[in-house]
C-alpha positions in Angstrom: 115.0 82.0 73.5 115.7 83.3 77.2 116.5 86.9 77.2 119.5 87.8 79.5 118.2 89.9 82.4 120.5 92.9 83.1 122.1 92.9 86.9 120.5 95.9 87.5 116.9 95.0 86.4 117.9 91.9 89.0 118.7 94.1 92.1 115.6 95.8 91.7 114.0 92.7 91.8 115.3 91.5 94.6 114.9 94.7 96.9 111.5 94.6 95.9 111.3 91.0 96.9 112.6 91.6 100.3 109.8 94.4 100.4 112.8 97.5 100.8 111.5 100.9 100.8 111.3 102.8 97.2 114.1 105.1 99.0 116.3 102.0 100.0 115.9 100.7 96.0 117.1 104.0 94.7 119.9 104.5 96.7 121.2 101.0 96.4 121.0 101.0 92.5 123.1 104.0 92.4 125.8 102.9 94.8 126.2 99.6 92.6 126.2 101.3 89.4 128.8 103.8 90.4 130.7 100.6 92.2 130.3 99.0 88.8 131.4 102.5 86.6 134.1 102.5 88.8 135.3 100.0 87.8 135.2 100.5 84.3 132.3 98.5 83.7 133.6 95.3 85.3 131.1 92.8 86.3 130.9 92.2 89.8 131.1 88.6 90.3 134.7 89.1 88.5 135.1 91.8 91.3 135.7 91.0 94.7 137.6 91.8 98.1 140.3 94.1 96.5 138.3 95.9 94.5 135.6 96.6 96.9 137.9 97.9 99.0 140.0 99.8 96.5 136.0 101.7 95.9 135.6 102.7 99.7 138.9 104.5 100.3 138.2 106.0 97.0 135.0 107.4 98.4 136.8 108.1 101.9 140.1 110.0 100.2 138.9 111.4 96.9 135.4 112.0 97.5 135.7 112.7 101.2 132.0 111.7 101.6 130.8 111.2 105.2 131.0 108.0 107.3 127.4 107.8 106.5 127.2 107.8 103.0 130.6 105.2 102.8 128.6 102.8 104.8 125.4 103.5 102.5 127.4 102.1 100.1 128.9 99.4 101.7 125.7 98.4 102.3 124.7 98.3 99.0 127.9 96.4 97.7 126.7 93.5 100.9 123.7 93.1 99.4 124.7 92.8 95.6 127.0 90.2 96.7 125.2 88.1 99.3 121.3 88.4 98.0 121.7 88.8 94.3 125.6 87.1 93.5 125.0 84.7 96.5 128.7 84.9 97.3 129.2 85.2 101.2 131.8 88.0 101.7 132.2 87.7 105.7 135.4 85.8 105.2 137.0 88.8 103.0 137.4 90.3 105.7 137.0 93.7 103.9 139.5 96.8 105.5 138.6 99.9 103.8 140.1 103.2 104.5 137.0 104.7 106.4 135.5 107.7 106.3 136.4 110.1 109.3 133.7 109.8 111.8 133.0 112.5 114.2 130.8 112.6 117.1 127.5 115.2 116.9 125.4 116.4 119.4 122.2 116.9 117.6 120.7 120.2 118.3 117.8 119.8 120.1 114.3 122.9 120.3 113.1 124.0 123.5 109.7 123.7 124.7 108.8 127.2 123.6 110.7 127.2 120.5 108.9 123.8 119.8 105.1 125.7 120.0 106.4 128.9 118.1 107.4 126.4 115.1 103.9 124.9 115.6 102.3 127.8 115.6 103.8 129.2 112.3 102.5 125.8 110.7 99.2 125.5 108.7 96.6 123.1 108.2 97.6 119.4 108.3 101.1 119.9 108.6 100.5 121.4 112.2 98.8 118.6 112.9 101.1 115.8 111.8 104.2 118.0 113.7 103.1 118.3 116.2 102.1 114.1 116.5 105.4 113.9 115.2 107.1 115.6 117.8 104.4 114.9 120.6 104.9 110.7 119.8 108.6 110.9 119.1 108.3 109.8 115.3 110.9 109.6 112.7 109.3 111.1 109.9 108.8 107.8 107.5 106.8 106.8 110.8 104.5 109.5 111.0 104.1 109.4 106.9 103.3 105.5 107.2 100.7 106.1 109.6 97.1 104.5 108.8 93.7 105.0 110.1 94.0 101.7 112.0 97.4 102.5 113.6 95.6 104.9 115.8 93.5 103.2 118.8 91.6 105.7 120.3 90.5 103.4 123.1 93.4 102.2 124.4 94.9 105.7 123.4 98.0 104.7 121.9 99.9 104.7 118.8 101.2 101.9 116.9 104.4 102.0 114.5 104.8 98.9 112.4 107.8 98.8 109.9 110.0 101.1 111.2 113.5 101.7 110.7 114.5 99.1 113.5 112.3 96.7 112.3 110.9 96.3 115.8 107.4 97.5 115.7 106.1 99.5 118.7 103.1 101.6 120.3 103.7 105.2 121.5 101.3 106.8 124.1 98.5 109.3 121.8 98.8 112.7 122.9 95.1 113.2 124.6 95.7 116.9 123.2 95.1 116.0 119.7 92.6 113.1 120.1 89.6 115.0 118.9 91.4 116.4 116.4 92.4 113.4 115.0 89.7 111.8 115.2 88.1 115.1 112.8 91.2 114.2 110.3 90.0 110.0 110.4 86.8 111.2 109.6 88.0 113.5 106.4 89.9 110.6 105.5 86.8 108.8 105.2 84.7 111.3 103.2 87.6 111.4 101.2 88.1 107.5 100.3 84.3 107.5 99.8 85.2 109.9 96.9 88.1 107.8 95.5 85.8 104.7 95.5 82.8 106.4 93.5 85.7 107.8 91.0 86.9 104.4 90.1 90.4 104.6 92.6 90.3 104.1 96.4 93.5 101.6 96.6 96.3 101.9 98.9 100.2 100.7 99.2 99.9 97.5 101.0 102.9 96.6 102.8 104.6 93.0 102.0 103.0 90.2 100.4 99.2 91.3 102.3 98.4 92.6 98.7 98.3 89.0 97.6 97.2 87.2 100.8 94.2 90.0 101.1 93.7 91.2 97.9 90.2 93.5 98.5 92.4 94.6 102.0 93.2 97.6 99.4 90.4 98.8 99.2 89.3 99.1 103.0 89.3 102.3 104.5 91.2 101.5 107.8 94.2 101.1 105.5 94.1 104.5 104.1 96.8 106.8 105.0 96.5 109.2 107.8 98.1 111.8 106.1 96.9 111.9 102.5 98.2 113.3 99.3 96.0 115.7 98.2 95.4 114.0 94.9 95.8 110.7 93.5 98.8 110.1 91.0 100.4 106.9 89.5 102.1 104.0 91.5 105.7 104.0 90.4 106.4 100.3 90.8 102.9 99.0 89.8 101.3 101.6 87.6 98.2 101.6 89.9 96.4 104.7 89.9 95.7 105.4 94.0 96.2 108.3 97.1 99.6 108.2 98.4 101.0 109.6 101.8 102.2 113.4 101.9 105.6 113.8 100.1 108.7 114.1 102.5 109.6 116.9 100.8 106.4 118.9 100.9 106.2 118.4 104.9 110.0 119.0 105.1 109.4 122.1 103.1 106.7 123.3 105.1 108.8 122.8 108.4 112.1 124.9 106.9 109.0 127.5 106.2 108.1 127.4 109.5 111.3 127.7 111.3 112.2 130.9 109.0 108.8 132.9 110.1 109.0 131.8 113.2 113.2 133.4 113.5 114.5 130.4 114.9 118.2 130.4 113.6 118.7 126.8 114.4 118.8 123.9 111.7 115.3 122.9 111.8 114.3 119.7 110.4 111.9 117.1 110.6 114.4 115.0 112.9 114.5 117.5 115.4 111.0 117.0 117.0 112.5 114.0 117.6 115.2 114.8 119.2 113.3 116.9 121.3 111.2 114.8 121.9 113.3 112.8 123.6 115.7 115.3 125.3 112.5 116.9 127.1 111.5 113.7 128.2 114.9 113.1 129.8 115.0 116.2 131.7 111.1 115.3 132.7 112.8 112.0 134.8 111.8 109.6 132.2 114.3 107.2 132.6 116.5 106.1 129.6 115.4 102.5 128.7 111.3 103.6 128.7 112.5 106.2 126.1 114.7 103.8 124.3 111.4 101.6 124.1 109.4 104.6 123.1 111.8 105.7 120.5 112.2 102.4 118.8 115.9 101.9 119.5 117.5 98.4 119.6 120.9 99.8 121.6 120.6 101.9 125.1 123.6 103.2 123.8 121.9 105.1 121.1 120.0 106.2 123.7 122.6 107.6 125.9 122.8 110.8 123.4 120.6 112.5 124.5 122.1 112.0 128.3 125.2 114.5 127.0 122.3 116.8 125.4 121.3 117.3 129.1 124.4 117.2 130.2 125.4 120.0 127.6 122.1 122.1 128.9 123.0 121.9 132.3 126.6 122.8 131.5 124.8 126.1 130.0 123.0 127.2 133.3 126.5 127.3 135.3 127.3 131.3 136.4 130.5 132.8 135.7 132.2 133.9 138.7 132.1 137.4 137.6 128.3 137.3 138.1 128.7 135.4 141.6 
């Protein structure tokens, strides 16, 4: 007797599949079981056009959640209907009261405030800010860092899976070089100890698990950046050494920003940001730091052109002090 699968159990499936991040899984399975409890518990495939929309102005109106989070879980509804129902919804032609969007200049450190942040940083977490914010890395991208993504030789940096989907190489900082070349060679002594304890495996992205099954246990996959112990795979069970947390590295950065009395909204992001920005204002020109950041629009780009803009703007003199 076949045992019905529940839609849920199926979604996961499928994201995993399709080899979505653990962060993408969770965040879809909550957006189509609060679609679905909604909806007082209606099945989707008896749900369709009306209904989805009828669940977006609900989150616009009621729940007044950001344009962001509506079209998180737009996204979510688009992929329960055309990857796990198999019903194409392009022809709906969905129209959804949207969430109101506004326009954000994302605040942006300067040079100085960037080293007094790094400076109030310890151990390996001033290490990976400051390759975050010296390479321009989204913080997934630094965290998903392995040894073999660093070529010393060449001296460049090389982001695979990243949130574009368009891999990339970044030029290395030649200020940290030795240093992470030190933190390679920790990784090393480090997997050595894994191995004689019985562990030593890694994530392996896609299907390369199955195509290279031993590729696991090879130390050029390992993580740059470490968890400091080993702990349980949530998907397989596996017992292995997983990156550093988000949430520790963001913790450690909010930390850093409060010593340091910077009263700006600090985050992980912002490296990025000014990353960019100081390039800009360097004479980088805009489409090498759309390259370098990884974005598929110029126009996402162009942002950090009204950043300048707005810095600029700040150096004019009041006529009073003419």
């Amino acid at each position: 007797m076949q045992v019905k699968r529940k839609l849920l159990d199926i979604v996961r499936d499928k994201i995993r599949f399709k080899h979505y991040s653990r962060s993408t899984e969770k965040t879809y399975v909550h957006w189509i079981k609060h679609y679905i409890f909604y909806h007082k518990k209606r099945h989707p495939k008896d749900m369709g056009k009306t209904e989805i929309e009828a669940y977006l102005t609900y989150l616009a109106m009621d729940k007044q959640v950001s344009p962001t989070t509506q079209n998180q879980a737009f996204s979510a509804l688009l992929f329960l209907y055309k990857e796990v129902l198999e019903i194409d919804v392009r022809e709906w032609n969905i129209q959804a009261l949207r969430a109101q969007e506004r326009k954000h200049i994302p605040a942006v450190l300067t040079k100085e405030e960037v080293t007094i942040v790094l400076a109030n940083l310890n151990g390996v977490y001033e290490l990976m800010v400051t390759l975050m914010y010296g390479c321009g890395l989204r913080m997934q991208e630094l965290l998903n860092l392995r040894i073999k993504d660093i070529d010393f030789g060449f001296n460049k940096v090389y982001i695979f899976d990243s949130k574009s989907l368009r891999d990339r190489t970044v030029p290395l900082p030649l200020k940290l070089k030795e240093r992470l070349k030190q933190q390679v060679e920790k990784i090393k002594h480090i997997h050595k100890l894994d191995l004689d304890a019985g562990y030593g495996t890694v994530f392996m992205p896609h299907a390369l698990e199955k195509k290279y099954p031993k590729a696991k246990f090879e130390t050029k996959w390992q993580y740059l950046f470490p968890m400091r112990n080993v702990a349980e795979d949530p998907r397989s069970g596996e017992i292995r050494r997983h990156h550093v947390h988000p949430q520790t590295l963001g913790r450690n950065i909010k930390v850093a920003a409060q010593k340091a009395n910077i009263h700006k909204r600090v985050t992980s992001h912002i490296f990025r940001h000014s990353y960019a920005t100081h390039l800009l204002q360097a004479g980088i020109d805009l489409r090498s730091i759309q390259e370098l950041l990884g974005h598929k629009s110029v126009e996402t780009t162009m942002i950090y052109t009204h950043i300048v803009a707005e810095i600029n703007k700040g150096r004019a003199v009041s006529p009073l002090d003419m």
